[in-house]
C-alpha positions as CSV (number, residue, x, y, z in Angstrom):
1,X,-14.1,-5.3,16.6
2,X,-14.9,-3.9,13.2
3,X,-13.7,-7.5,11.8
4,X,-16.0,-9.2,13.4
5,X,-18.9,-7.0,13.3
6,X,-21.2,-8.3,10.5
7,X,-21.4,-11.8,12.6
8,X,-22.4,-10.4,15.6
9,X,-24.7,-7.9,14.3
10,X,-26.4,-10.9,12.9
11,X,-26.3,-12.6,16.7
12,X,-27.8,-9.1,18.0
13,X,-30.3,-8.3,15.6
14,X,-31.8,-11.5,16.2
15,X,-32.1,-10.7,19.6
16,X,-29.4,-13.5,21.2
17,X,-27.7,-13.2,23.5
18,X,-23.7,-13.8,23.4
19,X,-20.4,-12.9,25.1
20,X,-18.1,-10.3,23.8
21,X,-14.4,-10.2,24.9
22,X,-11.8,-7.3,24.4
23,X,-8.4,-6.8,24.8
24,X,-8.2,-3.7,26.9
25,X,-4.5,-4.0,28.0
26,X,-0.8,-5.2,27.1
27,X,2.4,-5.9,28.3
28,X,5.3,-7.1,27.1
29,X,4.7,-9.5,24.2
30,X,1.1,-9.6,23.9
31,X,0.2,-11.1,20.4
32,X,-2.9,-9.0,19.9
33,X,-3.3,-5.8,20.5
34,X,-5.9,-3.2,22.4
35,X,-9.3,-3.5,20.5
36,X,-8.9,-7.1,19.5
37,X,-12.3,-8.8,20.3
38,X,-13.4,-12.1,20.1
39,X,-17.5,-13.1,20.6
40,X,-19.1,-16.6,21.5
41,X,-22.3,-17.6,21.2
42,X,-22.9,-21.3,21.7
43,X,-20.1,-23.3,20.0
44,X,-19.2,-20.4,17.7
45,X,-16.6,-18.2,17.9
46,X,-15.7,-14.9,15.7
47,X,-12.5,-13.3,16.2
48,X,-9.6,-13.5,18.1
49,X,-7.8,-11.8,21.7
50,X,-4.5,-14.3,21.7
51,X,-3.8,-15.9,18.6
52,X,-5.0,-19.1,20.4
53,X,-2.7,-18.5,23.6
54,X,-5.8,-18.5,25.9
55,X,-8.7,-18.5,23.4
56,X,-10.2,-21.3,25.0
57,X,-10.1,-20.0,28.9
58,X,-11.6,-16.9,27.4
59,X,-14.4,-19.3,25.1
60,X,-15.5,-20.8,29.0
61,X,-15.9,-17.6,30.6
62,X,-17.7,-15.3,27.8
63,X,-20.5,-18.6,27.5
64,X,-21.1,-18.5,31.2
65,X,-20.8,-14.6,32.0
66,X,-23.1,-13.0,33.7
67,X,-22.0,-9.9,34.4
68,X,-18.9,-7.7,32.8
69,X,-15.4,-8.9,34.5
70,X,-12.0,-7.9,33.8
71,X,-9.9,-11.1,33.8
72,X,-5.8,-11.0,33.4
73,X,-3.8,-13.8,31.5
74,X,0.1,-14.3,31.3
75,X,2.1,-17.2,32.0
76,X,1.4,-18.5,35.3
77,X,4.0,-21.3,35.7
78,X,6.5,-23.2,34.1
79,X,3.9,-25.5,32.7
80,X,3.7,-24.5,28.8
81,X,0.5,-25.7,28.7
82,X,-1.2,-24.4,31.9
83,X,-3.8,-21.5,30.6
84,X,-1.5,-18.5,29.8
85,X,0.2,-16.6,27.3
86,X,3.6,-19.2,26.4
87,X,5.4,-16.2,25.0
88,X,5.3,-14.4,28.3
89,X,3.2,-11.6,27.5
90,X,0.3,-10.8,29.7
91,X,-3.4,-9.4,28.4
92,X,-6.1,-7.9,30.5
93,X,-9.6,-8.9,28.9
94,X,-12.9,-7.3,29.3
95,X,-15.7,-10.2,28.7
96,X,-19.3,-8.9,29.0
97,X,-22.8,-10.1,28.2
98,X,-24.0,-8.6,25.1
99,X,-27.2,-8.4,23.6
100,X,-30.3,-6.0,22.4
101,X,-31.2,-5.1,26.3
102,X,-27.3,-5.0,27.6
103,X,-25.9,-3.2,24.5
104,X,-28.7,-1.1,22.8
105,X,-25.9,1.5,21.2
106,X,-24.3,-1.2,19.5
107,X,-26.3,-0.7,16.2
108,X,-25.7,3.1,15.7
109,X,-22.0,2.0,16.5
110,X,-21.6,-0.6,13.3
111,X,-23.4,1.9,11.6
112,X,-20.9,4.4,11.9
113,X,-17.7,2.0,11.5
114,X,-19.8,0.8,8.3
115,X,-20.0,4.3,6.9
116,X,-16.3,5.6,8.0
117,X,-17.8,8.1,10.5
118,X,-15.8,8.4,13.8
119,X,-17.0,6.8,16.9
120,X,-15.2,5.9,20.5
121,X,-16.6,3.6,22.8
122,X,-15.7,4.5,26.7
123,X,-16.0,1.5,28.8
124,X,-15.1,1.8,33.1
125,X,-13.1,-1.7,33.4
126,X,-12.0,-1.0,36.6
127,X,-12.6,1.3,40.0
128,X,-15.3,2.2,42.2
129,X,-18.1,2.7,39.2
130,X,-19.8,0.0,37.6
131,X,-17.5,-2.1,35.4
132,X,-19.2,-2.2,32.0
133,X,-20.6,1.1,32.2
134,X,-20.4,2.4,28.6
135,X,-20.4,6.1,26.8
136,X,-20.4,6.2,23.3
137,X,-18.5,9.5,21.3
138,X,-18.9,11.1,18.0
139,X,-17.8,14.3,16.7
140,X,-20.7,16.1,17.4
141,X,-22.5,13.7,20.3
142,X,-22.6,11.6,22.8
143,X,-24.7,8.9,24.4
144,X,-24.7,6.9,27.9
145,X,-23.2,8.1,31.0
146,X,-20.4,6.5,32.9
147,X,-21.6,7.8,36.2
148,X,-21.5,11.4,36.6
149,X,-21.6,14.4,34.1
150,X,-18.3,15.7,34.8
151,X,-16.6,12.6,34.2
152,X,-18.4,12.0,31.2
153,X,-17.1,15.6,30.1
154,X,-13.9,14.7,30.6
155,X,-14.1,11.6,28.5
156,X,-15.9,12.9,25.7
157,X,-13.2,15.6,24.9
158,X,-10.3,13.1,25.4
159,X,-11.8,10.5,23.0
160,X,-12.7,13.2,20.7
161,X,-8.9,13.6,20.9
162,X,-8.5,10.3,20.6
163,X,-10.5,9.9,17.8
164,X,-8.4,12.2,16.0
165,X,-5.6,10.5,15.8
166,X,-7.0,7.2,15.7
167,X,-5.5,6.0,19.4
168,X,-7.4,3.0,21.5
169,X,-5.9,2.9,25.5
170,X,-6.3,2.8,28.9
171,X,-7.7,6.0,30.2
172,X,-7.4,7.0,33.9
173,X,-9.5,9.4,36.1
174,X,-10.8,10.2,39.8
175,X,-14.8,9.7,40.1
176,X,-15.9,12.9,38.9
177,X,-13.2,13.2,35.8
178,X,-10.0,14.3,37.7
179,X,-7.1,13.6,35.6
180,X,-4.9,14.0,38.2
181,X,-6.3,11.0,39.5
182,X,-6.4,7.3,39.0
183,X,-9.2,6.0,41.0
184,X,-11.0,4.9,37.5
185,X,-9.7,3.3,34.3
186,X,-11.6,3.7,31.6
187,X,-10.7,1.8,28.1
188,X,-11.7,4.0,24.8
189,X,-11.6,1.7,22.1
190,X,-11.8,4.6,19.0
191,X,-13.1,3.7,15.9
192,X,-11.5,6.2,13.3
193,X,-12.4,5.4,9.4
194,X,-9.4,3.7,8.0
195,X,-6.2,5.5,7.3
196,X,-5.6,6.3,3.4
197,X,-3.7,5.0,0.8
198,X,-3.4,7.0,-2.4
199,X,-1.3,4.8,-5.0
200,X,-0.4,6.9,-8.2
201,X,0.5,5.5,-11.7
202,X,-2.0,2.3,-12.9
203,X,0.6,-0.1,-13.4
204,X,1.3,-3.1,-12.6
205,X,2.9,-2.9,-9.1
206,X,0.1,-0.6,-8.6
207,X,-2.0,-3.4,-8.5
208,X,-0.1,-5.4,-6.0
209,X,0.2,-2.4,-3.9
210,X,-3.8,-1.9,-3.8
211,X,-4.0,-5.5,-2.8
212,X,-1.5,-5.5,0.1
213,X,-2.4,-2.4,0.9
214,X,-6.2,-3.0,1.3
215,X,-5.1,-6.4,3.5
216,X,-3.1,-4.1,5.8
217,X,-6.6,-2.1,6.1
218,X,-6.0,1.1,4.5
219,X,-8.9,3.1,2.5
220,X,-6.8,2.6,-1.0
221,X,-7.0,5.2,-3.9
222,X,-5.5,4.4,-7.2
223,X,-4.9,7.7,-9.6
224,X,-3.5,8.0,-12.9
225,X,-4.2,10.2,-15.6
226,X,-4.8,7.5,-18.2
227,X,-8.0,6.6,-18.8
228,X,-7.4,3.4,-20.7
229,X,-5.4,2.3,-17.8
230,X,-7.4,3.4,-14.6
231,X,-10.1,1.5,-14.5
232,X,-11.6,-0.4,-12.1
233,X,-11.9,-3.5,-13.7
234,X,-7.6,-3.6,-13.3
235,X,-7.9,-2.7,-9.8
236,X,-10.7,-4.3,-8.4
237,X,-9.2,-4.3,-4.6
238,X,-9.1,-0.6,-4.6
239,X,-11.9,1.3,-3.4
240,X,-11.8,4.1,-5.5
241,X,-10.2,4.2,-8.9
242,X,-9.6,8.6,-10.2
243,X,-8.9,9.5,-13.7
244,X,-7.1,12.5,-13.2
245,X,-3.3,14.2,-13.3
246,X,-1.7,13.1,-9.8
247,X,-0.7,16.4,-8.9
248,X,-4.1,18.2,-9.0
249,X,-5.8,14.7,-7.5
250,X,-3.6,15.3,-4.6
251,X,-4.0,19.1,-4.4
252,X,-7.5,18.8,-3.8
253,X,-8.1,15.8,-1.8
254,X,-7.8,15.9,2.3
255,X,-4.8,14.0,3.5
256,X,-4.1,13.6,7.4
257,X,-0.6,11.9,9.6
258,X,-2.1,8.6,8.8
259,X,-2.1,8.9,5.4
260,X,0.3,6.9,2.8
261,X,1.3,8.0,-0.5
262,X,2.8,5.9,-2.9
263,X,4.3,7.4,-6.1
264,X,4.5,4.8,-8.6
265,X,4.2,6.7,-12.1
266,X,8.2,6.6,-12.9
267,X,7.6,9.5,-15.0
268,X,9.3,12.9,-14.2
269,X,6.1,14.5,-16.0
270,X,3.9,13.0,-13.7
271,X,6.1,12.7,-10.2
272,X,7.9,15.4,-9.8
273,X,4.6,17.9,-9.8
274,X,2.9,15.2,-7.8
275,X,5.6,14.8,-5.0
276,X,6.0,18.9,-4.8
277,X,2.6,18.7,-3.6
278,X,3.0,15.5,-1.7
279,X,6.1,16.4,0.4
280,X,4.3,19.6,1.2
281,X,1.0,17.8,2.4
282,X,0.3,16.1,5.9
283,X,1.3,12.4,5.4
284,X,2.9,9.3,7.4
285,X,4.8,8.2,4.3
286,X,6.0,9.2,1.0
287,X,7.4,7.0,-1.1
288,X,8.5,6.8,-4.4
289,X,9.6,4.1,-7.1
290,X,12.5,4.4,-9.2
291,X,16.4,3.7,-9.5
292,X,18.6,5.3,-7.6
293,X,20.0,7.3,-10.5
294,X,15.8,8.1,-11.2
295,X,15.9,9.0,-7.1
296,X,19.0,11.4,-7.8
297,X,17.7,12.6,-11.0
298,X,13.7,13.6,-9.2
299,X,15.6,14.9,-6.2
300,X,17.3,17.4,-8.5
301,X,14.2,18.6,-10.3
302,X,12.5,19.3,-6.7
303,X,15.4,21.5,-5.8
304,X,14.9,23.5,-8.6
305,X,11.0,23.6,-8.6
306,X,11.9,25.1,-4.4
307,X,11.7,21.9,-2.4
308,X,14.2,22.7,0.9
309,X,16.3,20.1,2.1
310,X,13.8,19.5,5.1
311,X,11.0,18.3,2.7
312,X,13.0,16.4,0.6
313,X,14.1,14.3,3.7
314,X,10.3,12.8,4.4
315,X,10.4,11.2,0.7
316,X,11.6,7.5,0.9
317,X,13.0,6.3,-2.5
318,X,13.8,3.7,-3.3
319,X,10.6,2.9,-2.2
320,X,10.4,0.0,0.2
321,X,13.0,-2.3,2.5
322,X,15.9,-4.2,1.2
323,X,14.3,-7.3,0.7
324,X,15.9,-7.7,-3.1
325,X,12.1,-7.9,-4.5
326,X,12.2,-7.8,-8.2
327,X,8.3,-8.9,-8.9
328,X,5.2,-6.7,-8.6
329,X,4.1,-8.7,-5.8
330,X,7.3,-8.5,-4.2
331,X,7.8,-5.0,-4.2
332,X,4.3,-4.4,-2.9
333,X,5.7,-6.7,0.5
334,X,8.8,-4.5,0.6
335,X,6.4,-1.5,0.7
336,X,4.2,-2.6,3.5
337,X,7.3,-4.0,5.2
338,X,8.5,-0.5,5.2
339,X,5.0,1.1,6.5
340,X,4.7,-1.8,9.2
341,X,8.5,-1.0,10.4
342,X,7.7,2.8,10.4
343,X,4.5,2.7,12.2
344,X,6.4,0.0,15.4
345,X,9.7,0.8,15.0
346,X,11.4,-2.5,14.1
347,X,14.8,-2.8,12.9
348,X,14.1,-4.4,10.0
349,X,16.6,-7.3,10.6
350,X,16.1,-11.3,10.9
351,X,14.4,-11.5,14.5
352,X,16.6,-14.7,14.6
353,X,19.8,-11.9,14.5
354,X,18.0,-9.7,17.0
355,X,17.6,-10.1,20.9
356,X,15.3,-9.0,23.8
357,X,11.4,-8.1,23.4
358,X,9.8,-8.8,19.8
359,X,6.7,-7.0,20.4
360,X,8.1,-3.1,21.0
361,X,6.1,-0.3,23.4
């Protein structure tokens, strides 16, 4: 949703009405995934649930809703055309009525995707209590009810959880919050602030890595000790630009599993301090540019500043996949090929050499 939410704030401010519809579920080779919205009011249309698989049974139903429904797509014949999803995945969708009266938390909500503050939306899209029924979940609070206060209890510390590590699912519970049970599914659709990039050494694949790095979504941090070279005015994607030595930067800023590090200074003064702190810090990825001589050469000097074997085996360098990218612009691909493949689990071969399901669990 957070794509899409400056259009429909507009819609809801004003007071229209419109319908909202989310991907709740997947399986097998859905093209969007949980959280993927799409809205429609009148003839317009924000967003996206298939990638145009069934957009336009989904554009009838959300003009003439009425009340929230769960509706399932997939392919359901042999006709190509017939309303489905051609490349035999299947999508549950929860369309609902939105508006001012329907929706009233949906204001604090973009407010707290606009200002990076955690927020989970609980939605019953199935079982005995009302489909639609909504709680909303911050750190600290929590507002609507989803029937009955022990089940709200229960969802408020499993999206907290949730929240935490940035998950959006399928929940299941009995009536009053039973986990054991299954008599209710609830979807959480979490909205944690963006996961961090922190790109050090303001050169020129710098750059190209704060670009595709801010596409992918990530909050990107460009640091380099150089003043005449950090500026913000060389990396105007990036939403923070520090003047500072990498090492201490990283030292005293708050990193987290989501969070990407990319060690770009090719400068022993400058990455082997830095990467003693980052391989000791709570990270997804560690990378780091050089040669492979420069990788053998920095792997040495972190031995000897203490670094076990252990640690040295969560820094990727070379940095990136073996795409044979020589330009800025090409390395920065490599890079996010290498964080898209970690965070799915791809191979990283030709899909045209590969067999079976595309889209993995």
């Amino acid at each position: 949703m957070r794509e899409v939410l400056p259009e429909i704030m507009l819609w809801w401010r004003s007071g229209l009405r419109f319908g909202l519809a989310t991907v709740v579920s997947t399986f097998s080779s859905a093209p969007r995934p949980p959280g993927a919205v799409m809205a429609v009011r009148g003839d317009e249309v924000v967003g996206s649930v298939s990638g145009g698989c069934v957009e336009g049974a989904v554009f009838e139903l959300a003009t003439e809703i009425e009340q929230p429904v769960l509706q399932r797509y997939g392919v359901s014949d042999d006709d190509a055309f017939a309303v489905g999803l051609t490349c035999g995945g299947i999508i549950d969708i929860l369309v609902e009525p939105v508006s001012i009266e329907t929706y009233p938390e949906l204001g604090e909500i973009a407010a707290s995707v606009r200002n990076h503050e955690p927020v989970a939306v609980a939605t019953i899209i199935s079982g005995p209590g009302r489909i639609g029924a909504r709680r909303v979940v911050w750190p600290d609070r929590s507002s609507g009810s989803l029937g009955t206060e022990r089940l709200d209890e229960a969802i408020d510390d499993d999206a907290r959880g949730m929240l935490a590590q940035g998950l959006t699912e399928v929940r299941h519970y009995g009536e009053h919050g039973e986990r054991r049970l299954d008599d209710l599914s609830v979807f959480v659709h979490s909205f944690a602030p963006p996961p961090r990039m922190l790109v050090f050494g303001a050169i020129d694949f710098a750059a190209a890595v704060a670009r595709i790095g801010k596409f992918l979504g990530y909050h990107v941090t460009v640091c380099d000790a150089r003043p005449v070279f950090a500026t913000a005015k060389r990396f105007p994607q990036a939403d923070e630009v520090v003047v500072k030595w990498p090492h201490d930067y990283l030292a005293a800023t708050t990193t987290d599993e989501r969070t990407v590090i990319c060690v770009l200074t090719h400068d022993p003064k400058f990455d082997v301090p830095l990467l003693e702190v980052a391989l000791r810090a709570p990270a997804r990825y560690v990378g780091a540019m050089g040669s492979r001589r420069t990788h053998e050469d920095r792997l040495e000097r972190l031995r000897e500043a203490g670094l076990t074997e252990e640690e040295l085996s969560r820094l990727r360098s070379p940095v990136g996949l073996d795409l044979g990218a020589r330009t800025p612009e090409e390395t920065a691909v490599s890079i996010a090929a290498e964080l898209i493949q970690l965070r799915w689990g791809g191979s990283g071969r030709p899909l045209t050499d590969t067999g079976g399901r595309i889209h993995g669990e």
